[in-house]
C-alpha positions as CSV (number, residue, x, y, z in Angstrom):
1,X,0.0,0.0,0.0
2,X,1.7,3.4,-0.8
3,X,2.7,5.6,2.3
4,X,4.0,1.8,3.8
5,X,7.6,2.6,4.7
6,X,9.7,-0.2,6.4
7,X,12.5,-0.2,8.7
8,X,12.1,3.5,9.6
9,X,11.6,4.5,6.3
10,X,14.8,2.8,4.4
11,X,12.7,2.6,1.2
12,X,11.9,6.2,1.3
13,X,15.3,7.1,1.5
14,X,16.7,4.8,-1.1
15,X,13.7,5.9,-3.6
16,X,15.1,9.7,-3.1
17,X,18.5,8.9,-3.5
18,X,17.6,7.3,-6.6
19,X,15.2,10.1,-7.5
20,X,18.1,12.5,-7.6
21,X,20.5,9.8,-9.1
22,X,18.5,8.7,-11.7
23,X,20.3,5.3,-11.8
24,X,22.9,3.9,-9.2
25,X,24.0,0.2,-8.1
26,X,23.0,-1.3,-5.4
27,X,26.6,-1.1,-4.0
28,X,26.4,2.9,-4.8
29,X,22.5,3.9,-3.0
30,X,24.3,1.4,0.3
31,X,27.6,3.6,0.3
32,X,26.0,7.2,0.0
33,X,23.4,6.3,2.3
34,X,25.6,4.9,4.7
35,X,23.4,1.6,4.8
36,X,24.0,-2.2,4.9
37,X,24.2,-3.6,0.8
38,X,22.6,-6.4,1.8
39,X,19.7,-4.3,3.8
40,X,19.6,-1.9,0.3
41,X,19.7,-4.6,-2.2
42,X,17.2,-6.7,-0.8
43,X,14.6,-3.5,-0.8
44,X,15.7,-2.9,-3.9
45,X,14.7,-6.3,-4.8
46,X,11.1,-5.9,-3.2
47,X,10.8,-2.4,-4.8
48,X,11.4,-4.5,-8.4
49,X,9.0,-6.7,-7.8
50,X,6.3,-4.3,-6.7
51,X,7.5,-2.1,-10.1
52,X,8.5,0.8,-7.9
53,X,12.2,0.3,-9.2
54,X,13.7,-1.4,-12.8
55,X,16.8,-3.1,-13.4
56,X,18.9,-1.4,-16.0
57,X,22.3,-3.7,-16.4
58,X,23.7,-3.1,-12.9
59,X,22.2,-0.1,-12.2
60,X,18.7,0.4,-10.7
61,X,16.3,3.5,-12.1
62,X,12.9,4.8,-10.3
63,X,9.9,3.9,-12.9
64,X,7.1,6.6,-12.8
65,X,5.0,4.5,-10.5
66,X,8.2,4.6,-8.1
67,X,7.7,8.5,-8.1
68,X,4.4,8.4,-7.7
69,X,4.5,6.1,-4.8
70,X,7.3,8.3,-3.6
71,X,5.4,11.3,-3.7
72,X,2.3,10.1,-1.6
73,X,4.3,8.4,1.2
74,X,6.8,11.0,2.2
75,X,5.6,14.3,3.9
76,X,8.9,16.3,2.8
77,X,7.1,19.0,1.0
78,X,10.8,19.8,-0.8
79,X,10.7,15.8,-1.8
80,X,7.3,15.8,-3.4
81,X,8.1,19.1,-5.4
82,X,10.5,16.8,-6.4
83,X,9.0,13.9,-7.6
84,X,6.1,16.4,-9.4
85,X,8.8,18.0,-11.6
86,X,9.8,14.1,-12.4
87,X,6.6,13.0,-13.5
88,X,6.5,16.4,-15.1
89,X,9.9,15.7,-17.3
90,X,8.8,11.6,-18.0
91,X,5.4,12.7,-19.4
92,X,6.9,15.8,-21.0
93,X,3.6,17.9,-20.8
94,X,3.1,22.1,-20.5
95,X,2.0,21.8,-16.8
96,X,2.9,24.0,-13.9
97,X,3.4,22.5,-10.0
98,X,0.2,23.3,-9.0
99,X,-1.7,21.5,-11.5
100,X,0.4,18.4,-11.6
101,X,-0.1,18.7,-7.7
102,X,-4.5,18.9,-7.7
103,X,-4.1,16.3,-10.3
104,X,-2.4,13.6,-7.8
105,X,-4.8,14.8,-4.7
106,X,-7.5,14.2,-7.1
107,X,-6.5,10.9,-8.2
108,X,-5.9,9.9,-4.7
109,X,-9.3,10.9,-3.1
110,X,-10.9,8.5,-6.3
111,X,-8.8,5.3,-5.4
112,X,-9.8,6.1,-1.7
113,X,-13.2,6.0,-3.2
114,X,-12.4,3.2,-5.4
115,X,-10.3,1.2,-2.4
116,X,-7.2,0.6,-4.6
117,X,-3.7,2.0,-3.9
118,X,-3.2,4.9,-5.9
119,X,-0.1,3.8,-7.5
120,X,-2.1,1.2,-9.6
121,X,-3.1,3.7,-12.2
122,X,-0.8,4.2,-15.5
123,X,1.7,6.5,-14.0
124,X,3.5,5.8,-17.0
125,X,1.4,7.3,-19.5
126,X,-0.3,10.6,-19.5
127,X,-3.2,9.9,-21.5
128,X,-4.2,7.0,-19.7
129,X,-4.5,9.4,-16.5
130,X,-6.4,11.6,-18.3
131,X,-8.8,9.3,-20.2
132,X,-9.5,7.7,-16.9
133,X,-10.2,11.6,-15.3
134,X,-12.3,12.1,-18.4
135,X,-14.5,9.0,-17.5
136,X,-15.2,10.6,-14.5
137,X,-15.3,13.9,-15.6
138,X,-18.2,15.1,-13.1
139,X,-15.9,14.6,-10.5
140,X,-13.2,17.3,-11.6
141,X,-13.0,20.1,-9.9
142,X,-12.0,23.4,-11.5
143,X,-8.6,23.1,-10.3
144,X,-8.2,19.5,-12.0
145,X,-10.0,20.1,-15.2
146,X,-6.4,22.3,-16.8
147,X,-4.2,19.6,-16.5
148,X,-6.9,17.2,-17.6
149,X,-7.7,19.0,-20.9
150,X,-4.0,19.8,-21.5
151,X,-2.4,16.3,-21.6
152,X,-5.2,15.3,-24.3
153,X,-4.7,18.5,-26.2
154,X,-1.5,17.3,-26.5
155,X,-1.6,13.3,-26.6
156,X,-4.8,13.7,-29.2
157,X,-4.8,14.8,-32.5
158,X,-6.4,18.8,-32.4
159,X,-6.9,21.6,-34.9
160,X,-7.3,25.6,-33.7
161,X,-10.2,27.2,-34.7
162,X,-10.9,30.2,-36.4
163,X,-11.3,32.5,-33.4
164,X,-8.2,31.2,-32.0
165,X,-9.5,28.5,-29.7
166,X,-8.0,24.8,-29.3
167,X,-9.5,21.7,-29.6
168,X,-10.0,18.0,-29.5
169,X,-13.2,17.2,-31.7
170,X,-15.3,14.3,-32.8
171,X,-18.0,13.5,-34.9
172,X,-21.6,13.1,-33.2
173,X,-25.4,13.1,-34.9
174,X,-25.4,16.8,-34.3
175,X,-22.1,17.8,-36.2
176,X,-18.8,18.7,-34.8
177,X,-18.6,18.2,-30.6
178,X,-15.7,19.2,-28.3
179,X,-14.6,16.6,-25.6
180,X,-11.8,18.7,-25.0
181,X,-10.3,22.4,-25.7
182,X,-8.8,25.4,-24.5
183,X,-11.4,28.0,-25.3
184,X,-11.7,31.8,-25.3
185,X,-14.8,32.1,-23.5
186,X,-14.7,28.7,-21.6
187,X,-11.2,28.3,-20.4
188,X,-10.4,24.6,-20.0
189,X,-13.2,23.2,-20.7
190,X,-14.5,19.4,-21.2
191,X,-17.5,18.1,-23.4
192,X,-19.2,21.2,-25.4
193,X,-20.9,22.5,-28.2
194,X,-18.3,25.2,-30.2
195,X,-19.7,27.6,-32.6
196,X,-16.5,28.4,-34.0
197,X,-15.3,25.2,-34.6
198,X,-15.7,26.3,-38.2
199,X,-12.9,24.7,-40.1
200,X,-11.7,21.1,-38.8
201,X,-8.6,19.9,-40.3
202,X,-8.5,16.9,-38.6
203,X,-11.3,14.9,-36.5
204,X,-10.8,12.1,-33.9
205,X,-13.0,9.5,-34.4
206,X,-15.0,8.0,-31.3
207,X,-14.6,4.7,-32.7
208,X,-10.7,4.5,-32.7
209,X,-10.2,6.8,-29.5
210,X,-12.7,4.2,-27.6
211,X,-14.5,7.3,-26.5
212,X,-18.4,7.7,-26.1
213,X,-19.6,11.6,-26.1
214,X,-21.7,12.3,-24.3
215,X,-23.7,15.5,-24.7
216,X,-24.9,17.0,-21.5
């Protein structure tokens, strides 16, 4: 379960060593930390099999769901600004701190709901986050809904309308509908009508995207 640390928080403190690092031995994280090896390999070990950690040749590298985990179980406020500007770098998305940040509170009050550890969703990819968000759009809040509409403004194909405004469209019995954009009068906005959306170089298709519109 994230926030579990063992032997008064060991894992913790290898995870941040390696978060800084990027990659290191096993033989490396014991030495700088000042730790048994065989105490820091064999959490490494259990931090592999739980895919908090990877093994890259002979060095050992924090996956995205190791940051994530990271990030919920320590209270260092420095250490999760951290591991936000990680996740930030892996997805390589346009979003500040504080976004990233309502995001991952978000997602953590819905696996609460949902009684799974938070670390079970896609950390890894971007769009799966924010398909998942999408499916449950009603329970965005207003400081969610940016990043949200940013990652699939920029993981799904959009055009710009003629006023200026961008958007992720798709084809429904009424004409052109938004499920995502970044509009003048609307902000960041999710699931709408455009009037502008005018000229559309390039439409999504619900079928491929696995996404059902809703018009509300």
């Amino acid at each position: 379960m994230a926030g579990e640390l063992l032997e008064g928080g060991v894992e913790e403190r290898i995870m941040a060593y390696l978060l800084d690092a990027k990659r290191a031995s096993y033989y490396k994280v014991a030495k700088d930390l000042r730790l048994p090896e065989s105490t820091v390999y064999r959490h490494l070990k259990a931090l592999e099999e739980r895919g908090l950690v990877k093994k890259d040749c002979r060095d050992f590298v924090l996956t995205p769901r190791g940051v994530a985990w990271l990030y919920y179980s320590t209270e260092d406020r420095n250490l999760k600004r951290r591991c936000i500007n990680a996740l930030v770098k892996h997805w390589g998305l346009d979003a500040n701190e504080g976004e990233v940040e309502s995001f991952l509170s978000w997602l953590l009050s819905v696996s609460e709901k949902l009684k799974v550890d938070p670390v079970s969703f896609p950390f890894c990819d971007a769009l799966g986050l924010a398909l998942f968000a999408y499916s449950r759009q009603d329970e965005l809040t207003e400081e969610v809904r940016p990043f949200v509409v940013k990652v699939l403004l920029e993981r799904m194909p959009s055009v710009v309308t003629e006023k200026g405004c961008r958007v992720v469209a798709v084809k429904s019995e009424g004409g052109h509908f938004v499920i995502a954009g970044k509009c003048r009068r609307r902000g960041y906005a999710l699931n709408f009508a455009c009037d502008d959306l005018i000229a559309v170089v390039a439409l999504v298709s619900t079928f491929l995207m696995g996404l059902q519109v809703v018009v509300q």
